[in-house]
C-alpha positions as CSV (number, residue, x, y, z in Angstrom):
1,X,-14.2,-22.8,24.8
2,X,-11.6,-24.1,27.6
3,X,-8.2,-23.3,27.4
4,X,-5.4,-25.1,29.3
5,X,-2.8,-22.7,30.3
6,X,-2.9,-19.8,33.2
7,X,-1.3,-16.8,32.8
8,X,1.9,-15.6,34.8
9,X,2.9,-11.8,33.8
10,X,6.4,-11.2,32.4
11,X,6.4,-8.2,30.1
12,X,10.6,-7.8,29.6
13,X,12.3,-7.9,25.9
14,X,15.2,-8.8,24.5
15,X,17.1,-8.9,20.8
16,X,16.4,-11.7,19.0
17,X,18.2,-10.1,15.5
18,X,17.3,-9.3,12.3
19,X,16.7,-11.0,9.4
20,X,19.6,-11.6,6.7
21,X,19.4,-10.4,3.4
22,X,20.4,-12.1,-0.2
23,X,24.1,-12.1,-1.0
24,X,23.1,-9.9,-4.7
25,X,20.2,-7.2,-5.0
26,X,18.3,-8.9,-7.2
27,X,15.1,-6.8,-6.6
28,X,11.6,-6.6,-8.6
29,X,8.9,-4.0,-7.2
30,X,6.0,-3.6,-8.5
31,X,3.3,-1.2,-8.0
32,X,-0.6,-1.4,-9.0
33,X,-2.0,1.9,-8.9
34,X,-5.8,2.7,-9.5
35,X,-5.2,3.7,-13.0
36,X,-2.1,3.4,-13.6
37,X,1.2,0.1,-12.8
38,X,4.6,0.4,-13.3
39,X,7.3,-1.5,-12.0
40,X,11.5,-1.9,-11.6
41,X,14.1,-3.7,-11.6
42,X,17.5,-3.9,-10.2
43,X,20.3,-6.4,-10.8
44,X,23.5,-5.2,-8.7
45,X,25.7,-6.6,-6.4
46,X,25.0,-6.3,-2.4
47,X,28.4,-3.6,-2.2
48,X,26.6,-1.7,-5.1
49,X,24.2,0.8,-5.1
50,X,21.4,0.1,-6.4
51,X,20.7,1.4,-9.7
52,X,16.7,0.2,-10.7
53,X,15.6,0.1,-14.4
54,X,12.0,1.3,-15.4
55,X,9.7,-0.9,-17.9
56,X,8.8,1.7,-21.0
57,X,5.1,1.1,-22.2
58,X,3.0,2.3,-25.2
59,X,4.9,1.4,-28.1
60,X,1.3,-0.1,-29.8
61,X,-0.8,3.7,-28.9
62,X,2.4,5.8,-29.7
63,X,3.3,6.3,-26.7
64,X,6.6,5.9,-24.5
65,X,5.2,5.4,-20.9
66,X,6.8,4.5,-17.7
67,X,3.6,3.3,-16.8
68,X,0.5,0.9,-18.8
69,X,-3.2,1.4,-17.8
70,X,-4.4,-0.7,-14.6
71,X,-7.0,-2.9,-17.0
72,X,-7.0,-6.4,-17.7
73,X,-9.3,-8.8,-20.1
74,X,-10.3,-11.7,-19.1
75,X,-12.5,-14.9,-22.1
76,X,-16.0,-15.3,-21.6
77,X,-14.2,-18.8,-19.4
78,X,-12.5,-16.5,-17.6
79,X,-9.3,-17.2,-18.8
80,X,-6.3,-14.5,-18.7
81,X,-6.3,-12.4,-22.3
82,X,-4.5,-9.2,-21.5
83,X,-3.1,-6.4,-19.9
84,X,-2.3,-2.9,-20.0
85,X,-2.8,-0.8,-23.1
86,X,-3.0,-4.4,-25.1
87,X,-5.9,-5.1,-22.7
88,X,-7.2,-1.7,-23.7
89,X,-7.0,-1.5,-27.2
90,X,-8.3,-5.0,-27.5
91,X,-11.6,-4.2,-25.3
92,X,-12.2,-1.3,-27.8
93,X,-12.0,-3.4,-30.7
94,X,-14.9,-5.6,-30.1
95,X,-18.7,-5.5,-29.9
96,X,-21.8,-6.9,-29.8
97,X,-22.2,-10.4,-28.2
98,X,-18.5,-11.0,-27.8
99,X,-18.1,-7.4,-26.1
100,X,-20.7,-8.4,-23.5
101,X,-18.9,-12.2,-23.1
102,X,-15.9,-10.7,-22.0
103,X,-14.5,-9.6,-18.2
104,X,-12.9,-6.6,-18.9
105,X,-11.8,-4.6,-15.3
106,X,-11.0,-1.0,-15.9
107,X,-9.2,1.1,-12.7
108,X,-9.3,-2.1,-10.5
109,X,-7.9,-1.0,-7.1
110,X,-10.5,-2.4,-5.0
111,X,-10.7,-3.3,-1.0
112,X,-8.3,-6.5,-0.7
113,X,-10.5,-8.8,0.6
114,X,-10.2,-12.8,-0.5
115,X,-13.5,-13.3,-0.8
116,X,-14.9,-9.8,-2.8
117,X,-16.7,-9.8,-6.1
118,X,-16.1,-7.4,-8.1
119,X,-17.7,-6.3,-11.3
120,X,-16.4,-6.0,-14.7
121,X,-17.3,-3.1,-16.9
122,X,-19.9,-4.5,-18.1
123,X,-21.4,-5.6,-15.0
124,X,-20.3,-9.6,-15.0
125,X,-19.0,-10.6,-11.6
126,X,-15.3,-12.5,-10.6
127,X,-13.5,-12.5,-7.7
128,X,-11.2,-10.0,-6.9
129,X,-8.2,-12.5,-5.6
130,X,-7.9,-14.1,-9.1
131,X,-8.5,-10.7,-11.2
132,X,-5.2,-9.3,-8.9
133,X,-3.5,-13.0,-9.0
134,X,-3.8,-12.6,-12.8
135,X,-2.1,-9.1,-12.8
136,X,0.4,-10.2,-10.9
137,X,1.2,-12.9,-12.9
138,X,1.4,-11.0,-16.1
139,X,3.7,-8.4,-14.6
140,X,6.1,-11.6,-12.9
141,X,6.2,-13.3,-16.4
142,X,6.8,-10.0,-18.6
143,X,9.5,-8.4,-16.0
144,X,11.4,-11.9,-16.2
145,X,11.0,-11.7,-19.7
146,X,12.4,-7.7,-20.3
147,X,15.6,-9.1,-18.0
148,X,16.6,-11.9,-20.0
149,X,16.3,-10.4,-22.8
150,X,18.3,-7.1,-21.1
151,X,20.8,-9.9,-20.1
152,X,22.5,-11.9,-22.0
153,X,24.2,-15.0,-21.3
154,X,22.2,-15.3,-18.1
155,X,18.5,-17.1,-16.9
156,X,16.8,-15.3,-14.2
157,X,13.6,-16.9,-13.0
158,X,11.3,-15.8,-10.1
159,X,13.2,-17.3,-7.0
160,X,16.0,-15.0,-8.5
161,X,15.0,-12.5,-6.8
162,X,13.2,-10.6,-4.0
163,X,9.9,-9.2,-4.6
164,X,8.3,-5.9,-3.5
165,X,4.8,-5.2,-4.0
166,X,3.8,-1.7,-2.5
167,X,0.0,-0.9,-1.4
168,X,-1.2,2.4,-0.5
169,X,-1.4,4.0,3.2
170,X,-5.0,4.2,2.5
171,X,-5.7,0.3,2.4
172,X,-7.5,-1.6,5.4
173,X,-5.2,-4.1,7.2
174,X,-6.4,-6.7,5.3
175,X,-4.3,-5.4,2.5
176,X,-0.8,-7.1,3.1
177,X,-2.2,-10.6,3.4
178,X,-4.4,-10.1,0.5
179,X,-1.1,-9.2,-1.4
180,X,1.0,-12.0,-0.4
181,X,-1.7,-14.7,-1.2
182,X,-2.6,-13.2,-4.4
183,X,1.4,-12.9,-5.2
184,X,1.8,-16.9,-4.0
185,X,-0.9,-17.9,-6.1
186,X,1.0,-15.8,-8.9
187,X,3.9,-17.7,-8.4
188,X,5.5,-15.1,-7.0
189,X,7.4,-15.8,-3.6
190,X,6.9,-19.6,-3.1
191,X,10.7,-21.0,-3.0
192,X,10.5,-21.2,0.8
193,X,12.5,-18.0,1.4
194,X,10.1,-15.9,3.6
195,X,12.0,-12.4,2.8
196,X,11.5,-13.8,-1.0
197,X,8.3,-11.2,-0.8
198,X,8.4,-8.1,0.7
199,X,4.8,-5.7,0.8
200,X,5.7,-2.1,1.7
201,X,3.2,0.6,2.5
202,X,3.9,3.5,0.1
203,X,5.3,6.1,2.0
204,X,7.5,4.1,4.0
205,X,9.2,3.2,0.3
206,X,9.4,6.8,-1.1
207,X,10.9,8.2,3.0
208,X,13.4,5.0,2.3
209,X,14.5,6.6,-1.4
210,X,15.0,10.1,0.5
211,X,16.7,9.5,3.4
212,X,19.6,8.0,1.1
213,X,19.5,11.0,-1.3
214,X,21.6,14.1,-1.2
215,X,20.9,17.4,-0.8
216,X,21.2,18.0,-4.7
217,X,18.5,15.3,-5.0
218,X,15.7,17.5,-3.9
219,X,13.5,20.5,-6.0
220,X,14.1,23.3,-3.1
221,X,15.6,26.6,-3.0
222,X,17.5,26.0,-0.2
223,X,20.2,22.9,-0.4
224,X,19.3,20.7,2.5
225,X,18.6,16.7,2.8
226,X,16.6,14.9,5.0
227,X,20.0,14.6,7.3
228,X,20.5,18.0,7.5
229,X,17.0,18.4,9.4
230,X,18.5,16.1,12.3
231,X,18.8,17.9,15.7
232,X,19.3,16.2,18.9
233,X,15.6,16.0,19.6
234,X,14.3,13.5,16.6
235,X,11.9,15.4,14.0
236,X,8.6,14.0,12.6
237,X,8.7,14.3,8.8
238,X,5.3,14.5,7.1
239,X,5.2,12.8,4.3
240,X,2.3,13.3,1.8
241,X,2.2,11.0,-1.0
242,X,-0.2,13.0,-3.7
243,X,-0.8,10.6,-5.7
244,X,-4.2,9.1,-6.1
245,X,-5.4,5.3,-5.3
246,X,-8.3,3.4,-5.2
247,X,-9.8,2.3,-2.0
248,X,-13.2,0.5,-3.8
249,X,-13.7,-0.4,-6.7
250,X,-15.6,1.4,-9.5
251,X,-15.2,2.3,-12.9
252,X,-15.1,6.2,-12.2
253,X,-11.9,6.0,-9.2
254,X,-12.2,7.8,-6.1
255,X,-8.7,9.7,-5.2
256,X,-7.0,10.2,-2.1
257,X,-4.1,12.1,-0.7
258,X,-2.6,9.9,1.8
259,X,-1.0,11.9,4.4
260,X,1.8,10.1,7.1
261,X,4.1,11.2,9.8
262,X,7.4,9.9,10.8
263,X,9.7,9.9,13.7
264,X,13.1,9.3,12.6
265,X,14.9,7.5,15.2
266,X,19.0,6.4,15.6
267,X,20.0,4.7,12.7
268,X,17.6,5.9,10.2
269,X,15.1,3.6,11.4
270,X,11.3,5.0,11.5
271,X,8.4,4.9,13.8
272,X,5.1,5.5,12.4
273,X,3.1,8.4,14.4
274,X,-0.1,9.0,12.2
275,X,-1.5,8.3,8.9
276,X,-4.5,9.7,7.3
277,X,-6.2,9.9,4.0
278,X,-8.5,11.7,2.0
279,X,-10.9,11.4,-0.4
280,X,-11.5,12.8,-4.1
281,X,-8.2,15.7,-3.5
282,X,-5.6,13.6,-6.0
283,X,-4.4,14.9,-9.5
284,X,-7.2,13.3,-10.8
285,X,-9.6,15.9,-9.6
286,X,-7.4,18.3,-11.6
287,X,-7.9,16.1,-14.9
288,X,-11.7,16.2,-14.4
289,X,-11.6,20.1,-14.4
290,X,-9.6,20.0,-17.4
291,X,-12.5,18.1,-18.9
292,X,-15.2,19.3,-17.5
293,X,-13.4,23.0,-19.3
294,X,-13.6,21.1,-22.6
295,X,-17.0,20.2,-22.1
296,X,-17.7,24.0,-21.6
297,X,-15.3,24.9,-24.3
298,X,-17.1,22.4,-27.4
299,X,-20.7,22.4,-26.4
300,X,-23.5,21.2,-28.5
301,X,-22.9,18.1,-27.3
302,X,-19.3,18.0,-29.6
303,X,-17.1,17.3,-26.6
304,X,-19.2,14.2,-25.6
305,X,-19.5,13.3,-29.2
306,X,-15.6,13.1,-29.2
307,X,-15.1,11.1,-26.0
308,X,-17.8,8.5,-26.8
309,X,-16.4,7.9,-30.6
310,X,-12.7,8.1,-29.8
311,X,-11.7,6.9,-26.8
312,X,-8.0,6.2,-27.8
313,X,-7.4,10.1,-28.8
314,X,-9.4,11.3,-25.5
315,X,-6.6,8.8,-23.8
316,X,-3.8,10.7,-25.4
317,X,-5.3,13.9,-24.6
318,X,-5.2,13.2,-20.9
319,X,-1.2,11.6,-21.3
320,X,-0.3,14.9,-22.8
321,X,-2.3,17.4,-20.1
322,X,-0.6,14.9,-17.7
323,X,2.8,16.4,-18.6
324,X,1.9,19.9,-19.7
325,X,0.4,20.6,-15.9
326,X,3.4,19.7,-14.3
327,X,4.6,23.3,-15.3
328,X,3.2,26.4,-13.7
329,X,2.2,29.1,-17.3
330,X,0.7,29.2,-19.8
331,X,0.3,25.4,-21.5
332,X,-0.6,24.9,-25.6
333,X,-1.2,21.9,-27.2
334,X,-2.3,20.5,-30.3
335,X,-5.8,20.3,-31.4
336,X,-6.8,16.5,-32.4
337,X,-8.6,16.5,-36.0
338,X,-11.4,14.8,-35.3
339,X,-12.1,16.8,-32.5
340,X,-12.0,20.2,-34.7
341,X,-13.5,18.1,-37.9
342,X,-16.6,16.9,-35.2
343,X,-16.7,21.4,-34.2
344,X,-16.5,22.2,-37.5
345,X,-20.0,20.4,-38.4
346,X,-21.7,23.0,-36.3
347,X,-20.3,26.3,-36.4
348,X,-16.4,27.6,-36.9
349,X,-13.7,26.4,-34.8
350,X,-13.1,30.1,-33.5
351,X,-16.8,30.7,-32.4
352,X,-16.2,27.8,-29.8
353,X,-14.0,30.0,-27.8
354,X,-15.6,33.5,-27.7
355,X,-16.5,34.5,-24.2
356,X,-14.4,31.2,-22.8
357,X,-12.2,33.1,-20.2
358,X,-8.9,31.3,-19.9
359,X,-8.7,29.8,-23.7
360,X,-8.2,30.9,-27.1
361,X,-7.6,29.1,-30.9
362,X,-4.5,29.5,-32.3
363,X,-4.5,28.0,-35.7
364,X,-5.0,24.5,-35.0
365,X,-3.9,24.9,-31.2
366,X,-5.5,25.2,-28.2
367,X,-4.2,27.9,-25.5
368,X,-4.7,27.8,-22.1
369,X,-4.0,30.9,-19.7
370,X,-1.7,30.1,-16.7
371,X,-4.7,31.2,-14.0
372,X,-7.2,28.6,-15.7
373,X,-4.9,26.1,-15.2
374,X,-4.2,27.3,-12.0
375,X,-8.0,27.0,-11.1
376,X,-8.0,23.3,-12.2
377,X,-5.9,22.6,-8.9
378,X,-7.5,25.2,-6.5
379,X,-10.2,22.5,-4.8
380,X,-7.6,19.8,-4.5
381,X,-5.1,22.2,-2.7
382,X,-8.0,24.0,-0.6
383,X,-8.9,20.5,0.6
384,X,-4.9,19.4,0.6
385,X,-3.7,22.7,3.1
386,X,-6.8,21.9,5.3
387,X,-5.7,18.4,6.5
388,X,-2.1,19.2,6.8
389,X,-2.7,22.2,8.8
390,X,-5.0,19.6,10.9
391,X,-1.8,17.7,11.4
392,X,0.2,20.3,12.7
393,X,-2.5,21.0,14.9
394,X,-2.1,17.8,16.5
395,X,1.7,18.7,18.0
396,X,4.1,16.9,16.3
397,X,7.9,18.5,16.2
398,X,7.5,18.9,12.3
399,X,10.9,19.4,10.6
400,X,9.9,18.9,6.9
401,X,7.1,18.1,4.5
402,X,7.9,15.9,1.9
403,X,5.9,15.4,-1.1
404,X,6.1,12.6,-3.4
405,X,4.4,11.1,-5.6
406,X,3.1,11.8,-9.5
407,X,1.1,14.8,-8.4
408,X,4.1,16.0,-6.5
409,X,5.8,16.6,-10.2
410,X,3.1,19.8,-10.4
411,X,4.8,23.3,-9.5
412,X,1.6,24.9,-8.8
413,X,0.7,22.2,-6.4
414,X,4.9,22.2,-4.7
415,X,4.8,26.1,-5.1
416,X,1.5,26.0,-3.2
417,X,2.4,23.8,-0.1
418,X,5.9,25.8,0.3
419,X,4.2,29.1,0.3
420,X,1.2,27.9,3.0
421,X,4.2,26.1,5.7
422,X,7.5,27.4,4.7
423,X,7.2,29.5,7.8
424,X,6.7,26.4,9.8
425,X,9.2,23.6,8.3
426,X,11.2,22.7,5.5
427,X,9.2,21.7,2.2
428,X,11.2,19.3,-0.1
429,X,9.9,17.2,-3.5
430,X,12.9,15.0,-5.1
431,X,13.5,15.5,-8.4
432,X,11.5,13.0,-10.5
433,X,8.5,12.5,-7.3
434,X,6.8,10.0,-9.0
435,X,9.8,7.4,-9.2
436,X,10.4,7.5,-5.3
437,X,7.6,4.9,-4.4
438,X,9.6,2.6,-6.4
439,X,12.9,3.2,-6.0
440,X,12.5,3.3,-2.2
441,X,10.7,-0.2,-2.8
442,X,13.7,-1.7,-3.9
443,X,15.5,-0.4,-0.9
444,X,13.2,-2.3,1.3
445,X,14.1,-5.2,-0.5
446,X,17.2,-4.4,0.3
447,X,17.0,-3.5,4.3
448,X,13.4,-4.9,4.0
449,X,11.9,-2.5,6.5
450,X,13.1,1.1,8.2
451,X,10.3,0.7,10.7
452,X,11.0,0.3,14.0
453,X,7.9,0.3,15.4
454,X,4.5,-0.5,13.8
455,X,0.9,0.3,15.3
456,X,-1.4,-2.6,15.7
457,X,-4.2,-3.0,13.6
458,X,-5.9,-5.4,16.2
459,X,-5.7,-6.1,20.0
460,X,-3.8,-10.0,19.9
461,X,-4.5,-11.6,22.7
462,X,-4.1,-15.5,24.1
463,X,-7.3,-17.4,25.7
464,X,-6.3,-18.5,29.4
465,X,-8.4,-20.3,32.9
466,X,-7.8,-19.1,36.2
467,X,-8.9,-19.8,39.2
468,X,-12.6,-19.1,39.4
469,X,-13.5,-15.6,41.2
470,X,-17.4,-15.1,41.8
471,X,-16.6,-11.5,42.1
472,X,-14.7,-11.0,39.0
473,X,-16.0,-14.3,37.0
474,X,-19.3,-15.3,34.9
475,X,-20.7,-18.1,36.1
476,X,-21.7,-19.8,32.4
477,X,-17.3,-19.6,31.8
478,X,-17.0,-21.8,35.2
479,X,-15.4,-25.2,34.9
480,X,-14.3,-28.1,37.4
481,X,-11.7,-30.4,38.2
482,X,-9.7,-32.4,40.6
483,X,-7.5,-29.3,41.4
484,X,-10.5,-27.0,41.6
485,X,-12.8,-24.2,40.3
486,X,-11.7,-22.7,37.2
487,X,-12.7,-19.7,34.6
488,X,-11.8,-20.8,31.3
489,X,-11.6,-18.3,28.1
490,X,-10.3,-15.5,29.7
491,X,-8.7,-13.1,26.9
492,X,-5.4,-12.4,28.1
493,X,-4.0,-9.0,25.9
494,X,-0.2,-9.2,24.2
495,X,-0.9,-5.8,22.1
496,X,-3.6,-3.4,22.3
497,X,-5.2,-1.9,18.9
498,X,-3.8,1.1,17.6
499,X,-0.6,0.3,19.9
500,X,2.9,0.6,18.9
501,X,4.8,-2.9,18.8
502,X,8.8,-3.2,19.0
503,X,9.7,-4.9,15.8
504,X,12.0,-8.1,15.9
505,X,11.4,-7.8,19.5
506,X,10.4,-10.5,21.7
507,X,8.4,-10.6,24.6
508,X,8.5,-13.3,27.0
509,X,5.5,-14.8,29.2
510,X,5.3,-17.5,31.6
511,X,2.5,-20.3,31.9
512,X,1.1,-23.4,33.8
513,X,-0.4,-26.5,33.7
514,X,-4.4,-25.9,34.5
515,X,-4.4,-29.9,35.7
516,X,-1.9,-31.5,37.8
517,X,-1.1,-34.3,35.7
518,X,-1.9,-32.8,32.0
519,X,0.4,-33.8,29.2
520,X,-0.4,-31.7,26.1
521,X,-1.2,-27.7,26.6
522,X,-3.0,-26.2,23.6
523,X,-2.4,-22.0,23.5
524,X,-5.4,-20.8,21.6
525,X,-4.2,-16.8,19.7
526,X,-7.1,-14.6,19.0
527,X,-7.7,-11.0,17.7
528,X,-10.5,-8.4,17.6
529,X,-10.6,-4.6,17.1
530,X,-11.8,-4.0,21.0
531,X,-9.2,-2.6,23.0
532,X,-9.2,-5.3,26.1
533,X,-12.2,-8.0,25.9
534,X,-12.5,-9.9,28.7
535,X,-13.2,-13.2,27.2
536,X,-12.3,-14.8,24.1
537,X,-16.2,-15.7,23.4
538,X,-16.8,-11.8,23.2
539,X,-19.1,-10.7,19.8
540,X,-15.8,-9.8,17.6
541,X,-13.3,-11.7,19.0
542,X,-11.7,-14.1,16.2
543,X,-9.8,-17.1,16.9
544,X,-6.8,-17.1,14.4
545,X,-4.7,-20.2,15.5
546,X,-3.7,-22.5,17.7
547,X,-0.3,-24.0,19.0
548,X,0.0,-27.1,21.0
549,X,2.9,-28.5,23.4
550,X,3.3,-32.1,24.7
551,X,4.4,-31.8,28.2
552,X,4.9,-35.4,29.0
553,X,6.9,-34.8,32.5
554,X,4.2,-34.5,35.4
555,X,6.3,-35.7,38.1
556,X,6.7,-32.3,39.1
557,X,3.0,-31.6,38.6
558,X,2.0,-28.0,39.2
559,X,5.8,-26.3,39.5
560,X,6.0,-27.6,35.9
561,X,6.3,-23.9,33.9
562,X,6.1,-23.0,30.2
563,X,7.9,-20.3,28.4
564,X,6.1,-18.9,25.9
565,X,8.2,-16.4,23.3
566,X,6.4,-13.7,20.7
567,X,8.4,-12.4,18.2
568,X,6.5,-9.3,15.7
569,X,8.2,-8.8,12.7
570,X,6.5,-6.4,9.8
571,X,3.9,-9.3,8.7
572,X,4.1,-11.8,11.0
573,X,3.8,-12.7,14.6
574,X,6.1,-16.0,15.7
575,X,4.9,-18.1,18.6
576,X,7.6,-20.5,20.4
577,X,7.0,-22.9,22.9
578,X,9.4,-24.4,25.7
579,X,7.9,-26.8,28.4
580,X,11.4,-26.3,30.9
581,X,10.8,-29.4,32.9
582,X,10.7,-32.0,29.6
583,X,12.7,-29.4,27.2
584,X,9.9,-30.3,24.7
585,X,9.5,-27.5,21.6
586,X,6.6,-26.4,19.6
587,X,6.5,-23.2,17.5
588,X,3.8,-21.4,14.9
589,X,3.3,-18.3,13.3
590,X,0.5,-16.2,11.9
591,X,-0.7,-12.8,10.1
592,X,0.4,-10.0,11.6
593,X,-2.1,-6.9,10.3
594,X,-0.7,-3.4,10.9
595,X,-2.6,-0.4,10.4
């Protein structure tokens, strides 16, 4: 297609400023993990330190949860039931014809992508955007409704406050827009206010928490912070966050470790280096070898007796394993009746253990030996140690390692990781790992980012004619007219893929008229994943938006310039337009996808 503008090159920056935050840190985050969401809230002034309340869960299975079970329920109309363990409970108590009537999404951390269909558990399809809109409005209308009921004498309602939704390292760039029109659709983040909705990668929240936290903050022998680590030279921080997410959906979740590395720059503020993830290494793996040692502890078919018949117990089970791995010795816990009532049909309770290294009965408990529990974790730290010594390979100034996260509340896991790089860096874990995503979420919506500098997910580029060049040109992009031979579409690059962009920077360019006495310009924006196309009709090469400029003035035909302004902020890239000769204005904005 023809574009109307030629290129001049002007790559110089300058500040344009940062965006203001509100006047009280009224903050909701929220996060959705594969299996499990949580979220917080904080209600302080902006001179306070923030000081975010968790949502408890579980009352109606007997349990008190900072989390609920990533599961909704949807009618046979697909209209919203439930959520959480409600959801759950309320999936297990039906059958038959109404069971297979019903959308019920189990562990639904899919690929965020607007137009996916996803399947429920019992194979009927929806689309992923309103099964995540539907979440997310759950969790807007039942944290509104735990603060007014926390607060009394006051009405909070949505446009209260800022909202933080967090996604994992590990998502495709496609992520953060997915987020943000599921959360508008939600009603979440439509009073005009543009910072009204933050979405922070996951590690960039939990570095945010512990770069604020004190040296006493931290599970280490050795009494450092993050700011102790500071040497003249900046140090990269690696930052693994073990905790395990989704990355398509399916009932049975695939875990990874998402592994990132940090520059800290002047001012606390970050530039990402690397990020990474891997499959199938997350605590999850660990539960599975805790099961698959039940299976081989109750055979004869008892164990998978037990987990078809009560699926609420097995639940329970896995909440309490949950908490007793988190030390590293020998672990005991209760034996559930009907699980001993369904042994007892075939043989003594006692028989089930004989020749079972690593467990034992003890009169209605179960004992588990400190090196069996130890060898639940051995693949996931085998594969863990393997891609962090990768990184180091790579020659980054490593300072620290810092593990957050709910697998991070493991000692064998912390105990592991210190022992294999100790010699190498500092290895710190804050005390309560799994909260940091969360808590550093609300500091983003306080600061709303610490990242200086983001890598591009695409090359952005703007479609351009110059003069027509046999030599350099295709003949099929030649055009004609009353000032000459022309190539239109040429893709001219603004940021490469992969590249790292200045944010709340702006860079500056400098255009003309293609005809002498043309009145309106039209600046066609595209993106692609190729590193520098040549023209914007290129296999891969999207068109994502247009902006157009009256320049009414041609008495000064083809002196007559344009300044053209980009500004990339953490989600979007802002477009102004000045024609200098008329003083006539036009600006846009669109997606900006990061990796």
């Amino acid at each position: 297609s023809r574009t109307d503008a030629k290129a001049e090159l002007e790559d110089f920056y300058f500040d344009e400023g940062s965006a203001s935050t509100m006047g009280d840190c009224c903050i909701i985050a929220i996060k959705i993990g594969p299996t499990h969401t949580e979220y917080v809230y904080n209600i302080t002034s902006s001179e306070e330190e923030i000081d975010p309340c968790l949502r408890w869960w579980g009352k109606e299975v007997g349990l008190d949860s900072p989390t609920t079970p990533t599961c909704i329920l949807f009618d046979e109309h697909e209209q919203f039931i439930s959520f959480g363990y409600e959801a759950k409970q309320s999936h297990l108590s039906i059958s038959g014809q109404e069971a297979r009537n019903m959308f019920f999404f189990d562990c639904f951390k899919f690929l965020y992508r607007n137009n996916l269909i996803i399947k429920s558990v019992n194979g009927k399809e929806m689309k992923a955007l309103k099964v995540f809109t539907e979440a997310l409005r759950f969790l807007k209308d039942d944290v509104l409704k735990t603060i007014n009921k926390n607060t009394e004498g006051m009405k909070f309602t949505a446009s209260d406050f800022t909202w933080v939704l967090t996604v994992p390292d590990s998502c495709d760039p496609s992520a953060k827009p997915f987020m943000r029109k599921a959360a508008t659709q939600a009603g979440i983040g439509t009073d005009g206010n543009e910072y009204n909705l933050v979405i922070a990668q996951e590690s960039e929240a939990a570095l945010a928490w512990c770069m604020k936290l004190p040296a006493e903050g931290f599970i280490t022998e050795t009494r450092i912070s993050l700011h102790d680590l500071r040497s003249p030279e900046d140090q990269h921080i690696v930052i693994i966050n073990v905790d395990f997410v989704l990355i398509t959906f399916s009932v049975v979740t695939d875990e990874n470790i998402d592994i990132a590395v940090y520059e800290v720059l002047k001012g606390k503020m970050l530039k990402e280096l690397h990020r990474s993830s891997v499959n199938d290494l997350g605590e999850k793996s660990v539960d599975r070898k805790y099961k698959e040692f039940l299976r081989e502890i109750f055979t004869e078919g008892v164990w998978d007796e037990y987990e078809m018949n009560y699926p609420s117990e097995v639940q329970k089970m896995m909440y309490e394993f949950s908490r007793s791995k988190e030390v590293d010795e020998n672990i005991q816990f209760c034996c559930p009746f009907n699980l001993s009532s369904l042994a007892c049909k075939h043989q003594d309770i006692e028989n089930f253990f004989e020749g079972v290294e690593g467990a034992s009965w003890d009169v209605g408990s179960i004992k588990i030996s400190r090196n069996k529990l130890r060898s639940f974790f051995a693949q996931s730290l085998q594969g863990i140690t393997h891609n962090v010594r990768e990184i180091f390979n790579k020659g980054f100034n490593i300072g620290c390692i810092l593990l957050v996260g709910e697998y991070a509340a493991c000692q064998v896991l912390r105990r592991h990781i210190t022992d294999e790089f100790i010699d190498y860096c500092k290895v710190l874990c804050p005390f309560r790992p799994r909260d940091s995503v969360l808590k550093g979420a609300v500091e983003l919506g306080k600061h709303q980012t610490l990242l200086q500098f983001q890598k591009s997910a695409f090359t952005y580029g703007i479609g351009v004619s110059d003069r027509f060049d046999e030599l350099k040109h295709i003949k099929e992009r030649k055009f004609t007219n009353k000032d000459g031979e022309w190539c239109g579409g040429l893709f001219i690059k603004l940021i490469e893929v992969g590249e790292h962009v200045v944010l709340n920077k702006t860079m500056e360019f400098t255009f003309y008229p293609v005809e002498a006495d043309q009145t309106m310009m039209n600046f066609y924006f595209y993106r692609t994943l190729k590193k520098i196309p040549k023209y914007v009709t290129e296999e891969g090469v999207e068109q994502i938006g247009c902006l157009c400029l009256n320049s009414p003035n041609t008495e000064y035909r083809r002196s007559r310039e344009v300044k053209l302004m980009i500004t990339f902020d953490c989600r979007e890239m802002k477009i102004k337009a000045k024609d200098l000769t008329s003083e006539s204005k036009s600006s846009t904005k669109f997606d900006f996808e990061c990796k």
